[in-house]
C-alpha positions in Angstrom: 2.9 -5.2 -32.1 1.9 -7.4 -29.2 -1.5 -7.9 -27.7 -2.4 -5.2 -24.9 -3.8 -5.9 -21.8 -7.2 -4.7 -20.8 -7.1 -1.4 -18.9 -9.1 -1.1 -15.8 -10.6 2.3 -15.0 -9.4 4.7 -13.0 -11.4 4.6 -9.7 -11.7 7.3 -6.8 -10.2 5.9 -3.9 -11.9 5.5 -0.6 -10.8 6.7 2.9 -9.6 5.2 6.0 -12.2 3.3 8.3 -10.1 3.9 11.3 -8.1 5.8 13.4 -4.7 5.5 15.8 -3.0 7.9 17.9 -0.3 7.1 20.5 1.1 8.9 22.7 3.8 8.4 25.9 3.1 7.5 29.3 5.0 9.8 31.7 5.6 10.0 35.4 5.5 6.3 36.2 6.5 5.1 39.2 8.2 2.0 40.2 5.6 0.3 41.5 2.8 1.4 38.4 5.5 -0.3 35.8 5.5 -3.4 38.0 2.0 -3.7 38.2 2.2 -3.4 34.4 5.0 -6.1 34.0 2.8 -8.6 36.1 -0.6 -7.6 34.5 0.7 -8.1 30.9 2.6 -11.2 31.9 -0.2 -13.1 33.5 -2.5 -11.8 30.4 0.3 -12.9 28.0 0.5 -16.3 29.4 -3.4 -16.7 29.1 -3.3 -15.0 25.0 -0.5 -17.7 24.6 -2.6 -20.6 25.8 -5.8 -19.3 23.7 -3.6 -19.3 20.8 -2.6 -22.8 21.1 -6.2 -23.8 21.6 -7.7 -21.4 18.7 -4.6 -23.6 16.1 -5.2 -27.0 17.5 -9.4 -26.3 16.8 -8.2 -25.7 13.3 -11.4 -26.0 11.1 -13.5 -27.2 13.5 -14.0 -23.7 15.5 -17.4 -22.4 16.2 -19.4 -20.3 18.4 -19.8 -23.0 20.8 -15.7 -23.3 20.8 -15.7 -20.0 21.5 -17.9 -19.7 23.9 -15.8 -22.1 25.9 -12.3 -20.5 25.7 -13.9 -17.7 26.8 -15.9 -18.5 30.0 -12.0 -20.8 30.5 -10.5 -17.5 31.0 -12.7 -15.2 32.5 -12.2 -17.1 35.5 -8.2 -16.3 35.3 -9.3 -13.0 34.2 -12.6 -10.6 33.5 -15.3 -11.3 31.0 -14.2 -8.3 29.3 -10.0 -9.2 29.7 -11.2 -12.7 28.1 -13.1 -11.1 25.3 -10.6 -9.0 24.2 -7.9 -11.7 23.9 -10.0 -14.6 22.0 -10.9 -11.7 19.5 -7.6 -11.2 19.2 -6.8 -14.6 19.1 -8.9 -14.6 16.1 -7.3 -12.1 14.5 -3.9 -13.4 14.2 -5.6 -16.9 13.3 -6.9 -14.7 10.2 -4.0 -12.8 9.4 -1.9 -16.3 9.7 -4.5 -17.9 7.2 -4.2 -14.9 4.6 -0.2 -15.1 4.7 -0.7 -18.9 3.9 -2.6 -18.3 1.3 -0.2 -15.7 -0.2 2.5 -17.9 0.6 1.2 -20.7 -1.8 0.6 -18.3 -4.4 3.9 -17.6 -4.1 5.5 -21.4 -4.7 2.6 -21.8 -7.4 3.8 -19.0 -9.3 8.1 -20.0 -8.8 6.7 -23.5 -9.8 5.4 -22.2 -13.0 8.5 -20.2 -14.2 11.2 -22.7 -13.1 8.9 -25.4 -15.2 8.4 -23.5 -18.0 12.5 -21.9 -18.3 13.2 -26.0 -18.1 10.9 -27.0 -21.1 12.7 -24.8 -23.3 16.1 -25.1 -24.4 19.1 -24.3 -22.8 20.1 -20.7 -23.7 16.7 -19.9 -25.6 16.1 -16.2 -25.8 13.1 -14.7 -23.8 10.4 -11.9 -24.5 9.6 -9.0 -22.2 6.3 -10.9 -21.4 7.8 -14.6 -20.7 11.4 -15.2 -19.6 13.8 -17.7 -21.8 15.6 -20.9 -20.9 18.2 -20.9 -18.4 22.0 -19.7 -19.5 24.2 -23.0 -18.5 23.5 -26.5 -18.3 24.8 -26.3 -14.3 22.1 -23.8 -13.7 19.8 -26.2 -15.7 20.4 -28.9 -13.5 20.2 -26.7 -10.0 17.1 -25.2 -10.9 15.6 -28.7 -11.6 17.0 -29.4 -7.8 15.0 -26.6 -6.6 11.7 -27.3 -8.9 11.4 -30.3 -6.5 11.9 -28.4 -3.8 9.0 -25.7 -4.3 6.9 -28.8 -5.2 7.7 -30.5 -2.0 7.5 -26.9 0.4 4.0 -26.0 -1.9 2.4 -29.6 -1.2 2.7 -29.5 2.4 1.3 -25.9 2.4 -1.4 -27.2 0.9 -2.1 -29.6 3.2 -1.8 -27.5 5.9 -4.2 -25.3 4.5 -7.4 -28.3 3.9 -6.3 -29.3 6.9 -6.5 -25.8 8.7 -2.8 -26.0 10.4 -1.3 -22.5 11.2 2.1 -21.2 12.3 1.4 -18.4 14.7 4.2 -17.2 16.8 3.9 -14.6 19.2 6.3 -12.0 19.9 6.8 -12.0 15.9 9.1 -14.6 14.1 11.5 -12.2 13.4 12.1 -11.8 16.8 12.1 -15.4 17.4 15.0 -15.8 14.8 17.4 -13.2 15.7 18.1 -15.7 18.8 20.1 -17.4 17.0 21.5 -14.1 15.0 22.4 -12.3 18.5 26.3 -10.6 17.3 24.7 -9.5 13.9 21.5 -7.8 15.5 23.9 -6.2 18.1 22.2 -7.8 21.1 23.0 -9.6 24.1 20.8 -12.9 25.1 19.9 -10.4 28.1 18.5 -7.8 25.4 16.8 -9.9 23.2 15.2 -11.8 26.4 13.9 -8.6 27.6 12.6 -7.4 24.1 10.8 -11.1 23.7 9.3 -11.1 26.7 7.7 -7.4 26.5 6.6 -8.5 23.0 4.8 -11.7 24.3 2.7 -9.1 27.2 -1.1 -8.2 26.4 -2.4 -4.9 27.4 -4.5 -4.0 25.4 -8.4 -3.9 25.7 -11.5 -3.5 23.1 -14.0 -0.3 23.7 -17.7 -0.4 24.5 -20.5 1.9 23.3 -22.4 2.7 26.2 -19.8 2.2 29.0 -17.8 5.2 31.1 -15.7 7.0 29.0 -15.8 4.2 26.5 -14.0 1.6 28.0 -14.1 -0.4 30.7 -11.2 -2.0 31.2 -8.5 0.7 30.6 -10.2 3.8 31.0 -8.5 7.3 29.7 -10.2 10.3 31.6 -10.0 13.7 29.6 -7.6 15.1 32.1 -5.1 12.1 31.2 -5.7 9.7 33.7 -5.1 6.5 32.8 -6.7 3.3 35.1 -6.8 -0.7 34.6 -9.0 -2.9 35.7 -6.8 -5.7 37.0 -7.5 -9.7 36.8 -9.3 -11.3 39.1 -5.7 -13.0 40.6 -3.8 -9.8 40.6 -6.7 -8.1 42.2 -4.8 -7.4 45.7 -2.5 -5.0 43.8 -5.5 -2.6 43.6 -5.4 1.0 44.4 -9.1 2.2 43.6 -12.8 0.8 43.8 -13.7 -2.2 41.9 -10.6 -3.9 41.5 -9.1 -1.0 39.7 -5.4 0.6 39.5 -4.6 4.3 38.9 -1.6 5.2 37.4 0.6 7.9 38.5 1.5 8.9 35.4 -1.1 10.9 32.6 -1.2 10.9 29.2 -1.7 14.1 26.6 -2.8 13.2 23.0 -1.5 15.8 20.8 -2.9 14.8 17.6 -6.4 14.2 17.4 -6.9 15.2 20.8 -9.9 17.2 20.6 -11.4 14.2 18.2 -10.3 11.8 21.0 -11.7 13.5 23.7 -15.4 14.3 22.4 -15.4 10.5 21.6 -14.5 9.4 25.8 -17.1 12.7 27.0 -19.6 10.8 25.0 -19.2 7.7 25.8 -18.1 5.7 22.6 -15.6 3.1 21.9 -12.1 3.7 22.3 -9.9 0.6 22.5 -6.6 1.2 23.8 -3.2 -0.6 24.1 0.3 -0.1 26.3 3.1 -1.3 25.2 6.9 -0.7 26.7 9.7 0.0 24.5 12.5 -1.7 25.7 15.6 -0.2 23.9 14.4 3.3 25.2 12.6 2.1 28.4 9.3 4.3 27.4 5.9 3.1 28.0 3.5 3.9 25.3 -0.4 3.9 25.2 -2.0 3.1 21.7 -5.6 4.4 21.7 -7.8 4.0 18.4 -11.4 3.9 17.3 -13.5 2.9 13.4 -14.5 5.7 11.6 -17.5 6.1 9.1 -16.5 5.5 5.9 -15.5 9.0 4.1 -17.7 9.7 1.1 -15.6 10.4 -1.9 -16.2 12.9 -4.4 -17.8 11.4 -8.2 -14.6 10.4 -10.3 -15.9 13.7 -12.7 -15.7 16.7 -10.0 -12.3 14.9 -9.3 -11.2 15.9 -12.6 -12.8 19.1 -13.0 -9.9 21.7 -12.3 -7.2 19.1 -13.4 -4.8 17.2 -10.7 -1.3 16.0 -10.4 0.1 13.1 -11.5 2.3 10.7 -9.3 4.8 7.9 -10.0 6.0 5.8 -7.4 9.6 5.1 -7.7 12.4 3.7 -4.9 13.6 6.9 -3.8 11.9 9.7 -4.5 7.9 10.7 -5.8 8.4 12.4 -9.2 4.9 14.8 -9.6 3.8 17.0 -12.6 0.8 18.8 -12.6 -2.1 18.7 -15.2 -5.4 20.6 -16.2 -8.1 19.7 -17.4 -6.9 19.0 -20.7 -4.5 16.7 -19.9 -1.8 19.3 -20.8 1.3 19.6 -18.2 1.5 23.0 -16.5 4.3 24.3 -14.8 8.2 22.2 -14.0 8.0 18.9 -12.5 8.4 18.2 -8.9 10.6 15.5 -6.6 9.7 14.6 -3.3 12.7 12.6 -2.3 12.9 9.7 0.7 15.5 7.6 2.2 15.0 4.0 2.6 18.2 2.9 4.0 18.0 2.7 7.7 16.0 1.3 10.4 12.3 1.1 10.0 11.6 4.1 11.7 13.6 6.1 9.8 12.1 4.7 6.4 9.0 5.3 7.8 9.2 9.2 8.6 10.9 9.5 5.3 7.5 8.3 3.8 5.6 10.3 5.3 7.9 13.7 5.3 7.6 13.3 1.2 3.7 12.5 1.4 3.1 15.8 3.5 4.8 17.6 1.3 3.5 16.2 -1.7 -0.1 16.6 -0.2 0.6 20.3 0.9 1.4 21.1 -2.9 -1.4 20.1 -4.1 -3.4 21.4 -1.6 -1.9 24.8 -2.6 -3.0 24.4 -5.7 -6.7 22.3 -5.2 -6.0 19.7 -7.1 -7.0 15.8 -6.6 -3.5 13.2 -6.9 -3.2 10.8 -9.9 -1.4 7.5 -8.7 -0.8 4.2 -9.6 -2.8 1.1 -8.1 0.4 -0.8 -8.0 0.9 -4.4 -6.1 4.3 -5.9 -6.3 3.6 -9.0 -4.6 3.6 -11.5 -7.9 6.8 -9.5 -9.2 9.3 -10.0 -6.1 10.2 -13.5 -6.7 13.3 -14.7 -7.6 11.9 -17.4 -9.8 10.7 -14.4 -12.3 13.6 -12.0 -12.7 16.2 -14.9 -12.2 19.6 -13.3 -12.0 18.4 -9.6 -11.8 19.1 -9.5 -8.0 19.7 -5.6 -7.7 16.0 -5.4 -9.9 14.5 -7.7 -7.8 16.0 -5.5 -4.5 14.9 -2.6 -6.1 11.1 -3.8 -6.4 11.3 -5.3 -3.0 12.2 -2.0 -1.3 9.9 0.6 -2.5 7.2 1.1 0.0 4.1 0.5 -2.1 1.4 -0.8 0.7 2.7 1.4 3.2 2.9 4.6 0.7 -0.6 3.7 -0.4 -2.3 3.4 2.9 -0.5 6.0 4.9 -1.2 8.2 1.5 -5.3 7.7 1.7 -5.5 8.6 5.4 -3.0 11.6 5.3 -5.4 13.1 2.0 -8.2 12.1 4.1 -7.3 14.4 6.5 -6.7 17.3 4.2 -9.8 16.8 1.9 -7.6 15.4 -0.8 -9.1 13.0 -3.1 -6.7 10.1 -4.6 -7.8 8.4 -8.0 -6.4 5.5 -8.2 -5.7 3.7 -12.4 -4.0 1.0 -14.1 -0.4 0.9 -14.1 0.1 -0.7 -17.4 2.2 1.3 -19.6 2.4 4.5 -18.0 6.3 4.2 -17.9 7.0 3.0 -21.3 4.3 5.1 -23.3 5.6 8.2 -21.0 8.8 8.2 -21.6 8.3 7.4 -25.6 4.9 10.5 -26.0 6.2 12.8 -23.8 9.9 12.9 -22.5 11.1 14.6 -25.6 8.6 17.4 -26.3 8.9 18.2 -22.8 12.5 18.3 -22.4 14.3 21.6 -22.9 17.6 23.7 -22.6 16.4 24.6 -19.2 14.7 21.8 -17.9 15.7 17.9 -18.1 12.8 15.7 -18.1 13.2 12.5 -16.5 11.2 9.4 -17.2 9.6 9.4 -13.9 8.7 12.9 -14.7 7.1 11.7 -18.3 5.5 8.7 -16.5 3.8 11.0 -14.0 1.9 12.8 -16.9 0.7 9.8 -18.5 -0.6 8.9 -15.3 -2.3 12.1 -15.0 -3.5 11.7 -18.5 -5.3 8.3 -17.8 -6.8 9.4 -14.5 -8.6 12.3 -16.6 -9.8 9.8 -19.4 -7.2 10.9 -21.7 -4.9 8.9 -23.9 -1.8 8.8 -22.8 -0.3 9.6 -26.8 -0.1 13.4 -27.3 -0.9 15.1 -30.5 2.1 15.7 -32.7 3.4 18.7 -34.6 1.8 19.5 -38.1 4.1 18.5 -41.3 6.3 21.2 -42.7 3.9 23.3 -45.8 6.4 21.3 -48.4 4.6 18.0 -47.8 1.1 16.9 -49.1 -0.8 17.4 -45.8 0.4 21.4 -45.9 -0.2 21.9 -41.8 -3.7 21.0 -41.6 -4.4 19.6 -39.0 -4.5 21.2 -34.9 -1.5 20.8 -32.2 -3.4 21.1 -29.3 -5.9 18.9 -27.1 -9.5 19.2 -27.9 -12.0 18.8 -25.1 -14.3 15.3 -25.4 -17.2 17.1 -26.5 -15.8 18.1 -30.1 -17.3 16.5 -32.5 -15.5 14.2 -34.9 -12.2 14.4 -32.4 -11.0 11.0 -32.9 -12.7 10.6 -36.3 -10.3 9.0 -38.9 -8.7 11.1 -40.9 -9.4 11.5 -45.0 -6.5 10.5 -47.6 -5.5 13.3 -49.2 -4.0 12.6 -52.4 -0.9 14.3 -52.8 1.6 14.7 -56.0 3.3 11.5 -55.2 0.2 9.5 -54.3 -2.6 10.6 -57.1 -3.6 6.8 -57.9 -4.8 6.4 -54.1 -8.5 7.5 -54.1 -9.9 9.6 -51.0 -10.2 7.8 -47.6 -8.5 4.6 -48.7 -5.2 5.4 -46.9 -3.7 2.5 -44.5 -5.5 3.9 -41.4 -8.9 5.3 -42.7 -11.2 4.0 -40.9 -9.1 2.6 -37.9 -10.3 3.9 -34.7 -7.7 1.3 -33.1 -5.1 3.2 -34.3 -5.8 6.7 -32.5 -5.3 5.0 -29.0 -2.0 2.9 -29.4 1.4 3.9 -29.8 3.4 3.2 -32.6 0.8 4.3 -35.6 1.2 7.2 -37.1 0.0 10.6 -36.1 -3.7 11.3 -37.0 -4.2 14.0 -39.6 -7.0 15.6 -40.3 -8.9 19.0 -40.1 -10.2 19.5 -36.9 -12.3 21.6 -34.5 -9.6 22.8 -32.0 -9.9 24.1 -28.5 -8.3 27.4 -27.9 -6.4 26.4 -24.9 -2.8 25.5 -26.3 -0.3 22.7 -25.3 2.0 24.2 -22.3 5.4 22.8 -22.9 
């Protein structure tokens, strides 16, 4: 048997820190979308020159650098116009420098593989752990091609990196690409044009403690009117005091509204952002604000009455609920999605199978089991070599968007998540528990087998079931229990003493092959324990 990885323990996770609710901006007039075309392009041009500045200062940034783009702008602008776009200035700077690293993670890691698949010989079988040498000389030879090209593509990232270079495009690169893609994205230079530009607009403004109804420069009153404070060089376009614009149109929050409006009567930050959609010509307005941190339950009273157990698969949730015990109660469940389609549509599917996962067991007051999975290392096609459709399938589940929509939405319904290790849970599943569970009226699937080991290990369980007793014809004669004793029984995992029987007289009490090996009660593979033992009277529901 190989050598098992260390387990990390299952953890209660924590809650959002933040909120977002958008809603649409109706009864616009003509000339309240122009003034919004010219604000966000004059605000756009001024983000794009910030941007170049913030990359060219690479490194070398500080306060006083800072300090200096902004009062550069405020003249162009506001104080407040000029703060909100350096901070986000530096945000994207950030995010740029966290995909760079991630990126040369990436190449170190297809560097590795292709180096180590070339040392060994051509055709060499691989493990489950480590891949094997490649199948052909011809793919010998191309991947040593591409070896050198990683190596070339990962020393330049790293230079880039010491050196504090950045790629930052805005309007998004994807964007930026399907100019030259126009016939397969089903858009005219016109259409994308339009969709580039509206991407490359800022409107969007931080809140402020303190200040009228939470922000200053796009204020939200509770009856849904919306106003801007326009830059200083559009400031002739104004219809209020103070260099201000009042839309025509109002706005209605419809979730979170009553949250959302007890924050702008008091007077605390609400940043907010507008944004048109050009396909469906809708303007939108974004408005969000941090949370305190949501205290989570002790990882014990999370397990008290049980939960249900979750696996994470590319098309559907497979769930199974649990008690205390660590004994599955009840049929499986499937909360099926659709991830083919534009990313709207994937992303309502997620979250139609998250409400109604969370509604279940909210039914039933239970906490949710899942996996703390990250898929970043394991979507490479340096590691799974010719498995394209594994490597697709990998690639499409929606892991960090399941996981963080998932925390928020349980948030929201007092739901606590517990998060463990995913090592194993499928393969030790499928070989503990498919088969006992599987019956003339009910197929059990290994996603449904994987979600009770999951379950099993967020309640501190082994994920190995107890087995059947012997038939009375053998030496053991149905000694020992079939069902799940609590933690507090004494002698519970104890080791179990040889009992000689006819056939095995010369072996002397307690000096059978696994006396003695407390190792052996937690792995799969050994033999079931036997033994006499102090049962619970709680039975295993099948």
């Amino acid at each position: 048997m190989g050598v098992l990885r260390e387990l990390s323990a299952p953890f209660v996770v924590l809650g959002p820190s933040g909120v977002a609710i958008r809603t649409r901006l109706k009864g616009l007039s003509v000339g309240d979308e122009e003034v919004l075309r010219l604000v966000g392009v004059h605000l756009g041009a001024l983000a794009s020159r910030d941007v170049k500045q913030r990359c060219a200062e690479g490194l070398r940034h500080s306060p006083e650098t800072w300090a200096a783009r902004k009062r550069a702008l405020t003249g162009e602008s506001s104080s407040r116009w000029a703060g909100s776009i350096t901070k986000a200035t530096h945000d994207q700077w950030a995010l740029s420098r966290r995909a760079q690293c991630a990126h040369i993670q990436t190449l170190e890691a297809g560097v590795r593989t292709i180096a180590h698949r070339l040392s060994l010989p051509v055709g060499a079988k691989g493990t489950k752990r480590t891949p094997g040498g490649y199948r052909t000389r011809q793919e010998w030879f191309a991947k040593t091609r591409r070896l050198h090209i990683l190596q070339d593509r990962l020393v330049a990232e790293r230079a880039d990196r010491e050196a504090g270079r950045v790629r930052v495009v805005r309007g998004g690169k994807r964007l930026a690409r399907i100019r030259h893609h126009l016939e397969r994205a089903q858009l005219t230079e016109a259409e994308w044009r339009q969709q580039w530009e509206a991407g490359r607009w800022f409107l969007q403004a931080d809140g402020e403690s303190g200040k009228r109804l939470g922000n200053e420069t796009i204020r939200v009153t509770p009856d849904g009117e919306v106003s801007i404070r326009l830059p200083a060089p559009l400031a002739h376009l104004a219809n209020a005091r103070h260099g201000r614009y009042v839309l025509t149109g109002t706005v209605t929050f419809r979730h979170r509204g009553m949250e959302w409006a007890d924050r702008v009567s008091a007077h605390r930050a609400v940043a907010y952002r507008i944004h048109l959609d050009v396909a469906r010509h809708r303007w939108y307005i974004t408005a969000s604000w941090t949370i305190p941190p949501v205290k989570t339950v002790p990882l014990a009273q999370a397990r008290a009455a049980g939960l249900v157990g979750v696996d994470t698969n590319a098309d559907h949730l497979a769930a199974w609920r649990l008690d205390e015990y660590g004994n599955p109660v009840g049929d499986p469940r499937r909360f099926s999605f659709d991830l083919n389609g534009a990313a709207t549509y994937r992303d309502a599917q997620v979250r139609h199978a998250l409400v109604r996962l969370l509604h279940w067991a909210k039914r039933h007051s239970l906490s949710i089991a899942i996996e703390d999975l990250d898929f970043q290392t394991d979507t490479t096609r340096e590691k799974h070599g010719r498995r394209k459709r594994f490597r697709q399938l990998i690639s499409g589940m929606p892991v960090s968007r399941l996981r963080a929509r998932l925390a928020s939405m349980a948030a929201e319904l007092g739901i606590t998540i517990v998060a463990i290790d995913p090592a194993y849970t499928s393969k030790w599943g499928a070989q503990h528990w498919r088969k006992p569970l599987t019956s003339k009226k009910r197929k059990t699937t290994r996603h449904d087998a994987a979600a009770v080991a999951i379950g099993r290990r967020a309640l501190g369980h082994p994920i190995r079931r107890r087995t059947a007793p012997p038939p009375h014809d053998q030496s053991d004669r149905a000694g020992h229990r079939t069902v799940q004793a609590a933690s507090a029984v004494p002698g519970r995992e104890e080791a179990r003493p040889r009992v000689p029987g006819p056939r095995t007289r010369c072996v002397r009490t307690g000096r059978g092959a696994n006396a003695g090996d407390q190792g052996a009660q937690h792995r799969p593979g050994h033999a079931a324990e036997h033994g006499f033992w102090h049962q619970d009277s709680l039975p295993l529901s099948l």
